[in-house]
C-alpha positions in Angstrom: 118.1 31.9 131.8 115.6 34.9 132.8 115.9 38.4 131.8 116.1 41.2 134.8 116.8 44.6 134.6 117.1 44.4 138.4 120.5 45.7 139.7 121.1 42.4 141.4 120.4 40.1 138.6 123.4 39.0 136.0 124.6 41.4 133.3 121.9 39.5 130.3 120.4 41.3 126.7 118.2 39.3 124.8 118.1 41.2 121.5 114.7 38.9 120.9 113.0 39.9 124.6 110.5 42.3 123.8 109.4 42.9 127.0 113.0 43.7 127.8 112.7 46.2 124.6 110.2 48.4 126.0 113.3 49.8 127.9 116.4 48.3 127.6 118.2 51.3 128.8 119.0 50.2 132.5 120.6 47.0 131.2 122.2 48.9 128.6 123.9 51.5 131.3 124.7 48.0 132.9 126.4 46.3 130.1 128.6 49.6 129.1 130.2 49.9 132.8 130.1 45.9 133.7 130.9 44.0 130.6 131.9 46.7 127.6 132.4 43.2 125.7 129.6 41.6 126.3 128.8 37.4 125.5 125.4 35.8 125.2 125.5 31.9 125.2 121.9 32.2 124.7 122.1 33.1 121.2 126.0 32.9 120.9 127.1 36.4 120.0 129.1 39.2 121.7 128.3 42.8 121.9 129.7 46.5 121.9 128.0 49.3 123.9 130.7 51.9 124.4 130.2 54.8 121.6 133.7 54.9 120.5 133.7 51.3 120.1 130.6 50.6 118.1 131.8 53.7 115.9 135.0 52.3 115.4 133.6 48.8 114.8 131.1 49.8 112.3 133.1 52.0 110.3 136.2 49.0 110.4 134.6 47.0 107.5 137.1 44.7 107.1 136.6 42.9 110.7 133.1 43.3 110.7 131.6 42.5 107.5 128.0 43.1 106.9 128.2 40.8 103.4 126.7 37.9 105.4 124.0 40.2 106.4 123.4 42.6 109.2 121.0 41.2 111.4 121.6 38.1 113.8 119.4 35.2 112.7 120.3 36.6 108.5 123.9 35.7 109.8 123.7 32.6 111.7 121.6 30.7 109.3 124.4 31.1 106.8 122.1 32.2 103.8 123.3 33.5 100.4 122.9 37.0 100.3 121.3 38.3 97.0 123.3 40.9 94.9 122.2 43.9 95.3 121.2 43.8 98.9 122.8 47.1 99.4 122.8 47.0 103.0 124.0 43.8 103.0 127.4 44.5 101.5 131.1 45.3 102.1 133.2 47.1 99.6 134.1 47.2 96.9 130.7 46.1 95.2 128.7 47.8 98.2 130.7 51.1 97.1 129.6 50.1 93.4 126.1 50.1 94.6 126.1 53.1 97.2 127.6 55.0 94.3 124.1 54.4 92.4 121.9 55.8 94.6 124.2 58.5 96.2 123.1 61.0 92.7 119.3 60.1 93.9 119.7 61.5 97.4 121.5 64.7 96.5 121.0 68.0 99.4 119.4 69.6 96.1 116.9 66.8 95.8 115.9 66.7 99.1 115.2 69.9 99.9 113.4 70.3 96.2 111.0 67.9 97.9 110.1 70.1 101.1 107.0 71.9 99.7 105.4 68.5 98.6 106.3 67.3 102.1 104.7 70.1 103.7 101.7 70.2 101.8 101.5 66.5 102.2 101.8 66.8 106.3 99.3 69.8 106.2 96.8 67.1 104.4 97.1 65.0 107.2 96.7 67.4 109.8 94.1 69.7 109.2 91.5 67.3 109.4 92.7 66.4 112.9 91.9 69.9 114.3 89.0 70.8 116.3 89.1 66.6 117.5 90.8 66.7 120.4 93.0 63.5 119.8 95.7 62.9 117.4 98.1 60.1 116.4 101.6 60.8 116.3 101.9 57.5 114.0 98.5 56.6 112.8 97.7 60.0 111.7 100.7 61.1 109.9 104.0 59.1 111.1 103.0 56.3 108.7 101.8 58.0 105.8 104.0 61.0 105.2 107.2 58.8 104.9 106.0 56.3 102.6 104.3 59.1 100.2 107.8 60.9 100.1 109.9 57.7 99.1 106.6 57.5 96.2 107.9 60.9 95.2 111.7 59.7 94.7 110.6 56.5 93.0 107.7 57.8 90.9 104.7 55.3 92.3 101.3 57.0 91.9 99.7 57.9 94.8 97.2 55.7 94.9 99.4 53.2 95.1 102.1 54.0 98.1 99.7 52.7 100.7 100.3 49.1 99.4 104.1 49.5 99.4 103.6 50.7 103.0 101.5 47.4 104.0 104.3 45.2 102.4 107.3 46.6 104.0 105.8 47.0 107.6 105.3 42.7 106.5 108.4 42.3 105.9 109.8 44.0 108.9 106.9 41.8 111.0 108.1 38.4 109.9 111.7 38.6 111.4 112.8 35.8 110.0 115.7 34.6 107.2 112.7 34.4 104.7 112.2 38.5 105.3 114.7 39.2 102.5 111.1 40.2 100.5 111.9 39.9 96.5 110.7 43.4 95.9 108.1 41.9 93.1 106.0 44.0 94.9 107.6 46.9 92.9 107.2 45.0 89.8 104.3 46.1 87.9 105.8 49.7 88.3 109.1 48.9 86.4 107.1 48.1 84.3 105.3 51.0 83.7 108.3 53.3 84.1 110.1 51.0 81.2 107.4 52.3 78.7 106.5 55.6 80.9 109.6 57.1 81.9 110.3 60.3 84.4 112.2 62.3 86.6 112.1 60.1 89.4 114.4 57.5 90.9 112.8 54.4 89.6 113.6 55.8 86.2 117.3 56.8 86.7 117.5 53.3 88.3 116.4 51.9 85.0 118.5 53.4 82.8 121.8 54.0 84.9 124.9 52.2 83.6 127.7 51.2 85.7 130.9 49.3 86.3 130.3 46.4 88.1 132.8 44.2 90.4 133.7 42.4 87.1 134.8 45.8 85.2 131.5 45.0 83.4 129.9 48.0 81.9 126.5 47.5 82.4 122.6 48.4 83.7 121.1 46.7 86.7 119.3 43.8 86.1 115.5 43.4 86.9 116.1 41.3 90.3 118.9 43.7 91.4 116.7 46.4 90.9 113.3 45.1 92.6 116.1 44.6 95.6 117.3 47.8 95.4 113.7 49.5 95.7 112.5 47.4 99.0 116.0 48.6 100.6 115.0 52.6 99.5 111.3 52.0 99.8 111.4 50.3 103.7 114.6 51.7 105.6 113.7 55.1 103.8 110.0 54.5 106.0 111.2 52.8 108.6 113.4 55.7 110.0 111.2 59.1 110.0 107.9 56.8 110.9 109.3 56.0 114.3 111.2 59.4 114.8 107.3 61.4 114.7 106.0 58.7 117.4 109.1 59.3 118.9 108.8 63.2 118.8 104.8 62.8 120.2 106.1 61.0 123.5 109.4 62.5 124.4 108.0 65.9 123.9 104.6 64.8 125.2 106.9 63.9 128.5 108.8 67.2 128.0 106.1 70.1 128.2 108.8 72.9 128.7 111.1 71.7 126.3 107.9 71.1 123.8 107.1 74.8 124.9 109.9 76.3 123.8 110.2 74.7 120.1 106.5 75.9 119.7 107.7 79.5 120.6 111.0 79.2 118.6 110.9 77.1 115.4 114.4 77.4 114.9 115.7 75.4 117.7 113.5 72.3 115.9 116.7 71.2 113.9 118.5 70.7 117.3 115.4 68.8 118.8 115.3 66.3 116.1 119.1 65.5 116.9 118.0 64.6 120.2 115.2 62.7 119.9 117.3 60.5 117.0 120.1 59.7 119.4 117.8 59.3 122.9 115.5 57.0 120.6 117.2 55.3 117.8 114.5 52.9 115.3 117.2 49.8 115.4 118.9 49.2 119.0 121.3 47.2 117.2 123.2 46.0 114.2 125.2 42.5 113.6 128.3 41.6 111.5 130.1 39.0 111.2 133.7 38.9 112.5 136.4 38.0 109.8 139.6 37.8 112.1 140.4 37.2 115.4 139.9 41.0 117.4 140.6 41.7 120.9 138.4 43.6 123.3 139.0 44.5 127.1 141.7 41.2 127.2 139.4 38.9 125.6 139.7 37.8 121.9 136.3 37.6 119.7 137.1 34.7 117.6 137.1 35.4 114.0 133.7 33.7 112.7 131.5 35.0 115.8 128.9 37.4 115.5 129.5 41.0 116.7 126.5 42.7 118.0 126.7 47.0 118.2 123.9 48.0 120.6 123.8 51.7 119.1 120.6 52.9 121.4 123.7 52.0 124.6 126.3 53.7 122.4 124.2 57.0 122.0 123.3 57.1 125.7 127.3 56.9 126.2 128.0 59.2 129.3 131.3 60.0 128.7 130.1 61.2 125.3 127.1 62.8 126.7 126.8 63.8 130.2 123.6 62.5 131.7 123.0 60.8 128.3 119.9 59.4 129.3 118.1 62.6 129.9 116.4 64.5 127.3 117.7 67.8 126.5 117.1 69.7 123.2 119.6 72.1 124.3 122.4 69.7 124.7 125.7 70.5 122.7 125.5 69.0 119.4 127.8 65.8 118.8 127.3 63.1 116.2 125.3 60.2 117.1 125.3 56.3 115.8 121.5 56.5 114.8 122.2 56.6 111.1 125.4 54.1 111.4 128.4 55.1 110.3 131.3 54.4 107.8 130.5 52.8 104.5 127.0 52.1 105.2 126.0 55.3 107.1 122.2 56.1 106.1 122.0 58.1 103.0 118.9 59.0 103.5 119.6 60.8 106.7 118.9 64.6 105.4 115.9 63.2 104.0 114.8 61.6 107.2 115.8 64.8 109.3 113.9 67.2 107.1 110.7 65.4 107.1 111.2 65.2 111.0 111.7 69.0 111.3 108.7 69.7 109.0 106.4 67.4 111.0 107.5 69.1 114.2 106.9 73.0 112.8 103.7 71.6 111.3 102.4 69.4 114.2 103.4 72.5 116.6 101.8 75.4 114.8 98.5 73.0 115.3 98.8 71.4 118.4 101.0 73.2 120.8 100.2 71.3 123.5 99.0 67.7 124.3 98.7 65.0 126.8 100.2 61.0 125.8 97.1 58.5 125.7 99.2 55.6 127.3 96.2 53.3 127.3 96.0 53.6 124.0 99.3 53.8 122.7 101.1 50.5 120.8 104.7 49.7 120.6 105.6 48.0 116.8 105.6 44.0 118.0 109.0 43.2 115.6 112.6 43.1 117.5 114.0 44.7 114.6 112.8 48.2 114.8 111.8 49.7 118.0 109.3 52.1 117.9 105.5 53.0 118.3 102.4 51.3 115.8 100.2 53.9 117.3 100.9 57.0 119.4 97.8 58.7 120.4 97.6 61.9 122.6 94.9 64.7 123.3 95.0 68.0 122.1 93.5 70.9 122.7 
C-alpha cells in the first residue's frame, strides 16, 4: 500500500512514513472529516483525530491503558514493562509514582530557576551576534533544555552534554530495546549518595513512600535510574523542538514575529500557539482493555488505539482555521502536553524556558530569514521536530 496525501488517493497514515511526517497535516484534515475512527491493516491499529475524542480517550484510563506502554511497536511486542517507567503506567501505582515527582516540579521551583535559565540562554546567544546566522536548535534549542533538567537533578555541568547525547540515542533507535536502563545516570547516584543537595536526584534518593503493596519504602536503584531517563529525556525532548519550532513558524510569520519583538508580553500567548500548531509527538498509543464503540464500529478490546494529537490540535471545530498560525487566537487548551493522569508535569517548566528563549532570541535578533537548505528534520518517528534550524540574521 502507498502513502498519498493526494485528495484522490485512500484515507492511509503510516505513523512510521517519514516522508509522510514532514507534513502530515493534509491527511490529518482528511482522516478527522472521512474516517474519525480510523483502521490501518498495515500495522493493525485504529486511530482518533477529533480533539474531544483523543481528550476523552486519554484522560479515560481505564479503556486505554498505557501499562503496556505508550508507543505502538512497545505495545505490540508484548514486552514487560519495567517498574517505574512512569510514563508507562496506569493508576494506582502510576499515581504512586507521579506523586514523587509532583513536589520536584512545584510553580515555586520553576520559576526559582528563571534567572539560571536566562543567564544560561544569554551564554548561548551572545556569541552569535555580529555572525549573521544562527541556529534555532544547534545554537541554543539543544543545549538550554538539557542544562536546566542538570539543574533539577544536580549533574555538574560538565557533564549534561553526555546525558544529552544518550537520550537523543535512545529516542534514535525506535525500537522495543529503547527502554535505555538509565545506568547512564549511575555514577551520579553515586556521588549524590555520599554528596547530597538540593536538587532532585537527592530528594529522589532519600524520598520514602507507600508503594502499591502498602510498603513503606525508598526507591530502589533500578527504579530510580528509570525514573531519571523519563525526567532527563521527555523533560529535553519537549522545549528542544518547541525553539526550532518558534525559529520557523515565526521565521514564516514576519508580522506576527514583529509584533512579539515590540510587545514582550504577548510571548506567553505565542508559545501556546506554536505548542498546539506544532506538537514534538504526533501521537500516543494505548492499549484497549474492553470492547469501545466509535462512529458504529466497536474497537475490539486488546487492539491498539492510536490518538493523533498534532490532528486533534488542528481540530476546526475547536479552532477555526486551526491550521493557520495566529498568536492572537483565543486561548483554549491544547493536547500537546496530554491530558488526564499522565498530562506533562513538566509543562510550566517547558513553557517558561520557551518564553525566555523567545524575549531573549528577540531582543537579539528581531528579524531573520529560514536557511531551508540547511535546515534538518530529527530522522526518529517518535518526535517530530528540527536537528538543526538555521536562519540569517541581521
Amino acid at each position: 500500500m502507498t502513502t498519498s496525501t493526494a485528495s484522490t488517493a485512500e484515507v492511509y497514515y503510516d505513523p512510521y512514513d517519514l516522508e509522510l511526517n514532514k507534513d502530515p497535516y493534509p491527511m490529518f484534515a482528511r482522516i478527522r472529516e472521512e474516517a474519525p475512527l480510523y483502521y490501518n491493516s498495515t500495522h493493525d491499529f485504529y486511530a482518533l483525530s477529533r480533539y474531544d475524542d483523543v481528550n476523552r480517550g486519554l484522560i479515560d484510563w481505564e479503556t486505554f491503558s498505557s501499562a503496556r506502554g505508550a508507543i505502538l511497536e512497545i505495545i505490540k511486542s508484548g514486552m514487560e514493562i519495567p517498574s517505574g517507567t512512569l510514563i508507562f503506567e496506569d493508576p494506582p501505582i502510576h499515581n504512586i509514582h507521579r506523586n514523587l515527582l509532583s513536589r520536584m516540579f512545584t510553580p515555586r521551583k520553576v520559576l526559582a530557576l528563571e534567572p539560571q535559565i536566562r543567564e544560561f540562554t544569554a551564554r548561548c546567544l551572545d556569541p552569535v551576534v555580529g555572525t549573521g546566522k544562527f541556529d534555532f536548535v544547534q545554537d541554543l534549542g539543544e543545549q538550554m533544555p538539557m542544562r536546566v533538567i542538570g539543574m533539577l537533578l544536580g549533574i555538574p555541568e560538565e557533564h549534561q552534554r553526555h546525558i544529552t547525547d544518550h537520550g537523543e540515542a535512545t529516542l534514535q533507535k525506535e525500537k522495543v530495546d529503547a527502554l535505555a536502563t538509565g545506568e547512564v545516570f549511575g555514577e551520579f547516584i553515586d556521588y549524590r549518595l555520599k554528596n547530597p543537595s538540593d536538587d532532585i536526584m537527592t530528594e529522589l534518593l532519600n524520598a520514602e513512600f507507600e508503594d502499591e503493596t502498602g510498603t513503606l519504602r525508598k526507591l530502589g536503584r533500578e527504579e530510580l535510574l528509570l525514573y531519571l531517563t523519563v525526567i532527563a529525556t521527555a523533560g529535553a525532548e519537549t522545549t528542544t523542538r518547541l525553539i526550532g519550532w518558534s525559529g520557523k513558524l515565526l521565521g514564516e510569520h514576519p508580522d506576527q514575529r514583529a509584533q512579539l519583538a515590540a510587545d514582550p508580553s504577548l510571548i506567553p500567548a505565542a508559545i501556546e500557539e506554536i505548542l498546539r500548531m506544532e506538537p514534538p509527538a504526533l501521537q500516543v498509543a494505548r492499549y484497549v482493555t474492553r470492547d469501545v464503540e466509535y462512529y458504529g464500529q466497536t474497537v475490539p478490546e486488546g487492539n491498539v488505539m492510536m490518538f493523533l494529537l498534532a490532528a486533534a490540535n488542528r481540530d476546526h471545530s475547536r479552532w477555526p482555521n486551526g491550521d493557520s498560525f495566529d498568536i492572537h487566537r483565543e486561548t483554549k487548551a491544547h493536547i500537546t502536553f496530554g491530558a488526564g493522569t499522565h498530562f506533562c508535569m513538566g509543562n510550566a517548566l517547558a513553557r517558561l524556558e520557551g518564553k525566555i528563549a523567545l524575549e531573549e532570541i528577540l531582543k537579539r535578533f528581531p528579524e531573520w530569514e529560514v536557511d531551508y537548505a540547511g535546515a534538518k528534520m530529527s530522522p526518529t518517528t517518535a518526535v517530530r521536530g528540527w536537528e538543526s534550524m538555521p536562519t540569517r540574521i541581521s
